[in-house]
N, C-alpha and C positions, 0 to 999 in steps of 0.2 A: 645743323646737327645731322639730318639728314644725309649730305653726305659726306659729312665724317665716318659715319657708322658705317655707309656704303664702302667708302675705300678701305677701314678697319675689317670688313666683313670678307673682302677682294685681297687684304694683303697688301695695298698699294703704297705703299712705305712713300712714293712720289705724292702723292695725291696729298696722302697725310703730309706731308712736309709742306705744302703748297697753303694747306690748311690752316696749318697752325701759324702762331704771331713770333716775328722772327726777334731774337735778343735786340732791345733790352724788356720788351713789351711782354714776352713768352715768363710766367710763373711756375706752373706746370702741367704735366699729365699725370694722373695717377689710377690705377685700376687695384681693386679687392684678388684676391685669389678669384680662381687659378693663374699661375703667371702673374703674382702680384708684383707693381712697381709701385712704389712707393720711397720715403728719404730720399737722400740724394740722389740717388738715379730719377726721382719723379723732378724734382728740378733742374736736371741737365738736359737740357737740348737735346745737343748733340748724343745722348744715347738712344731719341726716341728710334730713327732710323730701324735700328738694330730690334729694341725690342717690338715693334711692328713686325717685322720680319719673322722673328721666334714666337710671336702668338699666331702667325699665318701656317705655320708649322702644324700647328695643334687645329686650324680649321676655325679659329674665333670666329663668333661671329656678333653684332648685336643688331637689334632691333629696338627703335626709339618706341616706346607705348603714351610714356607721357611729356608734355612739355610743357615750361612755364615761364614766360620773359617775368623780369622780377625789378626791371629798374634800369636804370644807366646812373654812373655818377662820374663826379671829372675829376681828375688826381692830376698831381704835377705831373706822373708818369704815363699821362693818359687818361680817357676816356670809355668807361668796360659799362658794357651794358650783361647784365648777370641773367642767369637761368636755373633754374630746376628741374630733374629730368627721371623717367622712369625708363629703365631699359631690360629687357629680354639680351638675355648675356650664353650661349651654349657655344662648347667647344669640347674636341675627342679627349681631352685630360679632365675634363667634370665626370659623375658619373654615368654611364652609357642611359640614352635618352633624357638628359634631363635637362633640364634648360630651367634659367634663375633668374628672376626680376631683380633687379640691382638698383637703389636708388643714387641718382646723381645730382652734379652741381658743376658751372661749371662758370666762367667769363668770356665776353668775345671785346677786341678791343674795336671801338668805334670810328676809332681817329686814325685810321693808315687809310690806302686807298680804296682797300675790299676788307668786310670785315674778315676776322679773322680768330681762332679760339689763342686765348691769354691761358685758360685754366681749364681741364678737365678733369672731373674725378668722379671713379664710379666705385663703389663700395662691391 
């Protein structure tokens, strides 16, 4: 989580890509406003790229305040060990100085060779 947030915070549209769990293990990423994804753009892969890059624009940034492992379970489609997350969320399109605790949730899958995030989502 750690350095998810770090490369989301840098813009690193690589970093994140390296991050995340590649088809068919990847479910989604999804973020609240500002620059909310969400529907099918939060299930498409192939658009995170893009919109990393358009919240790197606006200066996103986060910071993980809480975290919670919550389990592992084993699916035919894999193995996700699940999480819970508090995060400090500011960027130049919120209102000037303000910065938002965001609660999260997310999965990492277990069974590739480095874990890797299945599902992100921050309200």
């Amino acid at each position: 989580m750690v350095a998810f947030a770090r490369a989301w915070s840098h813009g690193d549209a690589s970093a994140i890509n390296r991050l995340v769990a590649p088809e068919p293990q990847f479910k989604w990423i999804s973020f609240g406003p500002p620059g909310s994804r969400f529907g099918a753009r939060a299930f498409a892969r192939g658009s995170l790229r893009s919109y990393v890059a358009a919240r790197a624009t606006q200066h996103d940034r986060l910071d993980i305040k809480r975290f919670r492992f919550n389990g592992t379970d084993v699916r035919p489609d894999g193995g996700y060990g699940h999480f819970e997350l508090d995060a400090v969320r500011s960027s130049d399109d919120w209102p000037t100085g303000l910065t938002h605790l965001r609660p999260g949730k997310g999965a990492i899958v277990c069974t590739l060779s480095r874990p890797v995030l299945a599902v992100w989502s921050l309200g």
